[in-house]
Wavefront OBJ file of the C-alpha trace (Angstrom):
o trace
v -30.853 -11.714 85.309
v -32.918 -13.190 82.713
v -32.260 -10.261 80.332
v -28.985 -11.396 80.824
v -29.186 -15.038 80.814
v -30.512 -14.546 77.404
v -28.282 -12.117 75.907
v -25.809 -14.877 76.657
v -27.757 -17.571 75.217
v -27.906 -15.812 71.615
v -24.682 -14.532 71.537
v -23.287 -18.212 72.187
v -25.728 -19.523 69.624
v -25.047 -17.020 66.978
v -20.744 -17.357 67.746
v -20.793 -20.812 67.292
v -22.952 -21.264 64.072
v -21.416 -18.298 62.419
v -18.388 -20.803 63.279
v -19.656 -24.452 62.282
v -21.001 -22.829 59.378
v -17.591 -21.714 57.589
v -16.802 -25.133 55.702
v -13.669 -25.018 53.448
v -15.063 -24.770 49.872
v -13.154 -23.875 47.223
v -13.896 -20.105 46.305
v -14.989 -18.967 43.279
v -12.951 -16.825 41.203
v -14.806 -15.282 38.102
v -12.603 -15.031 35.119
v -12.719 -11.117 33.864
v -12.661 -11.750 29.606
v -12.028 -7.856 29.337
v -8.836 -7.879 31.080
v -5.930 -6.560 28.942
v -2.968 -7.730 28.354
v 0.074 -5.639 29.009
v 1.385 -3.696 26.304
v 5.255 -3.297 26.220
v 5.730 0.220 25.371
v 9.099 0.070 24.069
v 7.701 -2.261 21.176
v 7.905 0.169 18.503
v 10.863 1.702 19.635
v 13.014 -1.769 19.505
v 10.683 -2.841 16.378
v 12.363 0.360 14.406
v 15.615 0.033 16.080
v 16.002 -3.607 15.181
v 14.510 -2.759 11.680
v 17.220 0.156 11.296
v 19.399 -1.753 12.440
v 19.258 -4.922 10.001
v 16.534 -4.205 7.247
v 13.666 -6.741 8.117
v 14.683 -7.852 11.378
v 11.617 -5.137 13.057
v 8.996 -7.227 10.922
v 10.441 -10.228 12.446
v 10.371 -8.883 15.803
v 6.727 -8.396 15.074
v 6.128 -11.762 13.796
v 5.301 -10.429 10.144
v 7.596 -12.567 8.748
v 5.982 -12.130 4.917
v 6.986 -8.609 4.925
v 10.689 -9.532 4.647
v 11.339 -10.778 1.213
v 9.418 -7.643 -0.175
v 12.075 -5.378 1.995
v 15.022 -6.798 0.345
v 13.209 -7.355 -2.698
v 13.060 -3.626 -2.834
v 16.308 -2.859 -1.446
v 18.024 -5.409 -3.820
v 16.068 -3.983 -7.133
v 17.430 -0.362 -5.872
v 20.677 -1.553 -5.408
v 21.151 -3.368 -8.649
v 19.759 -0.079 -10.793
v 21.860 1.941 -8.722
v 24.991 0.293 -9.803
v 23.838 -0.413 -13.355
v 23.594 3.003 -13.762
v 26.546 3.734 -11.861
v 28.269 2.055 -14.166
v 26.910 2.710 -17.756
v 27.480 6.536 -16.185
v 31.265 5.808 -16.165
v 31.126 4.552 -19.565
v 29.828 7.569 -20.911
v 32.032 9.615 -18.850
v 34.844 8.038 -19.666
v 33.968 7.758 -23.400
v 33.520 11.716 -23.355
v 36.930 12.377 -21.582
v 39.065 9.899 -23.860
v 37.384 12.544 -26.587
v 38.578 15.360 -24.988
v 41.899 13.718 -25.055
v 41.662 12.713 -28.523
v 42.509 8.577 -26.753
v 39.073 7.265 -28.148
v 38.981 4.649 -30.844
v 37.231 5.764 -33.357
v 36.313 2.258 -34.343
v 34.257 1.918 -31.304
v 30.749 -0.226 -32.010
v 28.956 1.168 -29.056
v 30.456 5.234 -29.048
v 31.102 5.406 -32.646
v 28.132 6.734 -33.456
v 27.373 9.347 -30.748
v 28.642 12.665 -31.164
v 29.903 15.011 -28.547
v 26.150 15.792 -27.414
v 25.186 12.273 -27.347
v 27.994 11.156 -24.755
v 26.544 14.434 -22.293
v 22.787 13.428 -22.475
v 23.962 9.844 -22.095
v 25.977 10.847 -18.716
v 22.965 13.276 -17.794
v 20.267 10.631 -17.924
v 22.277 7.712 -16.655
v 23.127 10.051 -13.207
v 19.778 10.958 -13.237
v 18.875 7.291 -12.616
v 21.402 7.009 -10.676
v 20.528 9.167 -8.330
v 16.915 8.614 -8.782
v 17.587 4.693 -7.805
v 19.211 5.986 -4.973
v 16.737 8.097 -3.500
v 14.193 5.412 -4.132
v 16.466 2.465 -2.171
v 16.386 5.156 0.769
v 12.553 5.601 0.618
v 12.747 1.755 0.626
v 14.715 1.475 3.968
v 13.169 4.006 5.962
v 9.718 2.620 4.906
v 10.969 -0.724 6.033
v 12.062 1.469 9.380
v 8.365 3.295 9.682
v 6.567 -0.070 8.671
v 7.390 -1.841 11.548
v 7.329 0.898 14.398
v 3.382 1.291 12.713
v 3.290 -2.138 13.205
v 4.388 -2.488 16.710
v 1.539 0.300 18.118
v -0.612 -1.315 16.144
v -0.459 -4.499 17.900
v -1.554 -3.165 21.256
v -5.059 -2.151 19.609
v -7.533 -4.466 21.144
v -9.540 -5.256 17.537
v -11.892 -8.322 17.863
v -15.991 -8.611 16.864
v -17.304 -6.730 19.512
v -17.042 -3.705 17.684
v -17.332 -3.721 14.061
v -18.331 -1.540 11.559
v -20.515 -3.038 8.473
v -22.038 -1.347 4.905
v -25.690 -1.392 5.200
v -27.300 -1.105 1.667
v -31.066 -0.512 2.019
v -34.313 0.877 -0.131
v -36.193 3.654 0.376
v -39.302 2.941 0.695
v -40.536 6.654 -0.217
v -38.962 6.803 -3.588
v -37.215 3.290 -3.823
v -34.035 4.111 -4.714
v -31.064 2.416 -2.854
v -29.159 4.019 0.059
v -26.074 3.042 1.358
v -25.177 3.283 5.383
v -22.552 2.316 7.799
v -23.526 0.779 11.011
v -21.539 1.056 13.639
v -22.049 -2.252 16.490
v -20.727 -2.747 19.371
v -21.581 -6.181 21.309
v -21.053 -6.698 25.096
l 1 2 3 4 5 6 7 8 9 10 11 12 13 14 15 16 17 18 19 20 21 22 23 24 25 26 27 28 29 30 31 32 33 34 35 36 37 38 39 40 41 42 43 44 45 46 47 48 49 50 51 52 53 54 55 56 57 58 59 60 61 62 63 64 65 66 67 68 69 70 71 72 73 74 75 76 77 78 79 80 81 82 83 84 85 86 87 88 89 90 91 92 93 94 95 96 97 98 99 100 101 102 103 104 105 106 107 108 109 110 111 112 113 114 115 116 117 118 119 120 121 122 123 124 125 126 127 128 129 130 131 132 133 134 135 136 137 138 139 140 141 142 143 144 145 146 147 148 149 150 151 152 153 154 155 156 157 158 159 160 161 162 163 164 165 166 167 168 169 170 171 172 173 174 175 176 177 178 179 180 181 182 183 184 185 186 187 188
């Protein structure tokens, strides 16, 4: 009975300070500074949509918003030697045709001069950069496309000083001459 009396005792004693014990304090709640953000996966996608869509509108999407006069900076330059050529290519073609008709004025200052050979090599170089202009405003626009779909993955790299890599220039001590190194750090 005493056995008993006892094993009563304790487990009263043990119940109720287990339960006067448990005040309300606020708990605790350690901030984790390695916890990564979520990346939106269709980033790129809608950054080269957007950018195909309406030529600098991806680097605005990504917030780059310096990139944008250089993309129609370099779309406008092709443009405009496009259709200069363009058009000093119709001139000479349609120079060269009025000779074939025998319609050209012969009192011409600009075409007076140029023979028969001179009005082809003047259509073949002006459609040559012609089309070269063109191909170069295309290059232009899809780099504009590809620059901001880089951009976009790009984004969701975690790069901060924890990990860094630095040039290490150091002498020899064997033969003094200077070495160069790259160290590699990474901090916790």
């Amino acid at each position: 009975m005493n056995r008993l009396l006892i094993i009563f005792f304790f487990a009263v004693v043990f119940t109720t300070q287990s339960g006067f014990s448990q005040t309300k304090e606020p708990l605790l709640i350690a901030k984790d500074s390695l916890q990564a953000k979520r990346a939106d996966v269709l980033a790129p996608s809608k950054a080269a949509f957007y950018s195909a869509v309406v030529p600098g509108l991806g680097q605005i999407y990504n917030k780059k918003y310096w990139k944008v006069p250089i993309v129609y900076v370099g779309l406008g330059a092709g443009i405009y030697f496009y259709a200069d050529n363009n058009k000093k290519y119709h001139r000479f073609r349609d120079e060269y045709k009025k000779r074939l008709n025998g319609t050209n004025d012969p009192q011409d200052p600009y075409f007076s001069r140029l023979d028969n050979n001179g009005l082809i090599n003047g259509q073949r170089f002006y459609q040559r950069n012609r089309d070269l202009s063109a191909f170069i405003t295309a290059a232009i626009y899809i780099l504009n496309v590809v620059d901001a779909n880089v951009d976009a993955h790009l984004m969701q790299f975690n790069v901060n000083d924890n990990l860094s890599i630095r040039p290490d220039l150091y002498q020899n001590e064997i033969n003094y001459k200077q070495n160069l190194s790259l160290t590699l750090n990474y901090n916790f």
